[in-house]
C-alpha positions, 0 to 999 in steps of 0.5 A: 500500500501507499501511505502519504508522509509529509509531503512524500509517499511512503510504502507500507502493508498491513495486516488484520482486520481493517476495522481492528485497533490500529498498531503502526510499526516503523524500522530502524536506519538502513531497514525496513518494513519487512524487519516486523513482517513475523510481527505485524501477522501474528498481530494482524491474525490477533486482530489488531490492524498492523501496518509497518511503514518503509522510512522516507528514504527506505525500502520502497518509499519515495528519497525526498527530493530535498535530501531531507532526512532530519529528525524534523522530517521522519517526526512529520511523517510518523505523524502523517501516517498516524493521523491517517490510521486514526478511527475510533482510537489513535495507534500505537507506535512501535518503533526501533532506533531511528524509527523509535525516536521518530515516533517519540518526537513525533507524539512529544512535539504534536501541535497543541491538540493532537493526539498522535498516539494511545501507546508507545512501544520503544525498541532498544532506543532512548535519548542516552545511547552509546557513541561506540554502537552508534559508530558501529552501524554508521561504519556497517552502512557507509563501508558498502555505499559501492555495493556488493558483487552477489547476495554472498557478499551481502550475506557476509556483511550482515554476518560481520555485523551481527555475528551472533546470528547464524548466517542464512542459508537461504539468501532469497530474503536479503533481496527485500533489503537489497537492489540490483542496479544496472551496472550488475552489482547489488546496494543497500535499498537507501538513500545514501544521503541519509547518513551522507547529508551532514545535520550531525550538530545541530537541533534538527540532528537524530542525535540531540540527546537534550531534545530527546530527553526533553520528548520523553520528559512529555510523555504521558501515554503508556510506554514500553522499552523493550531492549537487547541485553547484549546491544552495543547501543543501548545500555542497561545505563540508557534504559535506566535513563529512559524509565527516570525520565518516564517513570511510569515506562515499562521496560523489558531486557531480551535475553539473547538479542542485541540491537535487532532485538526482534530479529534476534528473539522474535519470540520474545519480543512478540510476547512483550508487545502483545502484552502491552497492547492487550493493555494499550490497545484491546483487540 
């Protein structure tokens, strides 16, 4: 399906009943919506309307034109696509690093008056991360911008990345991740200017840790973190920021799962969310 972001058009599928309570989940830098498919269809097959949603710049959704990927930008688009899912009740965002902060910002700094969200669901993100793991997946992202001679290649990168997740047999599902251009090689399906673009300083910045916690300061609508216990990114000390900062947050440790925690323990993760929106959001 086509959903309509601020000002550009952004892919999405959704799962469940049209009329079921609406659930919007939103993937991290680099991905995109195929990362919650398991997700999004044990919750769709539980009655909840789930929808995940490419990022402005991702998967199949539309570059912006302007190279804007600010953090002012993908907030508007989280808001644009709430508002549109909206019926009898508003979602709940689901959302992991970058879409996590998205969807934080987005309900946080609404205009006066509009109700974003009923329910927040935070995937190993908070304001306070660690710079190492930040740096980490920025090294991942920029060290293959000239793409990769087969799926191999593609397949060994991840492995590099994510070393405790066994490496796929079938290599047929990176190819949701992955475009095969003309030139024959295969490239990360993202805009290149979403890390290339500068904004590292300055407020519109995905990293301005003051106007993160200010965000998380505002929220009054139920929350859940749900965290990877070896993540590089988010440490127990972050989490432990995150739930001074939202004293009413729920907060769950993964066991086994680092950064992509619901790729890493699907299991576990599903369990944690549909707890939480059987309280946020009954179906």
């Amino acid at each position: 399906m086509r959903l309509r972001g601020d000002g550009i058009d952004l892919a999405g599928d959704a799962y469940g009943p049209a009329d079921g309570p609406p659930v919007l989940l939103f993937h991290g830098g680099g991905q995109t919506r195929h990362s919650w498919d398991g997700t999004a269809r044990l919750l769709g097959d539980k009655g909840w309307r789930a929808t995940t949603v490419d990022l402005r710049g991702h998967g199949d959704s539309d570059w912006a034109d302007d190279g804007d990927y600010s953090l002012d930008a993908f907030a508007a688009d989280v808001r644009a696509v709430a508002a549109a899912a909206t019926t009898a009740q508003a979602p709940v965002l689901v959302g992991a690093s970058l879409g996590g902060i998205s969807a934080l910002v987005a309900i946080a700094e609404a205009p006066a008056g509009q109700r974003v969200a009923s329910g927040l669901v935070l995937v190993d993100v908070a304001p306070r991360l660690e710079p190492a793991g930040v740096a980490r997946i920025g090294e991942f992202m920029l060290g293959h911008l000239d793409g990769f001679a087969d799926l191999d290649e593609v397949a060994d990168a991840v492995a590099a990345y994510n070393p405790h997740r066994p490496r796929p047999a079938d290599l047929s599902g990176l190819r949701k991740n992955v475009r095969l251009r003309d030139d024959g090689r295969w490239y990360w399906h993202w805009d290149p200017r979403f890390l290339t673009g500068g904004r590292i300083d300055e407020p519109r910045s995905l990293r301005n840790e003051s106007r993160l916690e200010a965000a998380a300061r505002a929220l009054t609508l139920p929350v859940l973190l749900i965290r990877g216990r070896q993540s590089d990114v988010l440490s127990e000390a972050g989490a432990r920021n995150l739930q001074q900062l939202v004293p009413h947050a729920g907060y769950i440790d993964v066991a086994g799962a680092g950064h992509m925690v619901a790729g890493d323990r699907n299991d576990a993760f599903n369990d944690a969310v549909v707890a939480f929106l059987q309280d946020a959001l009954p179906g």
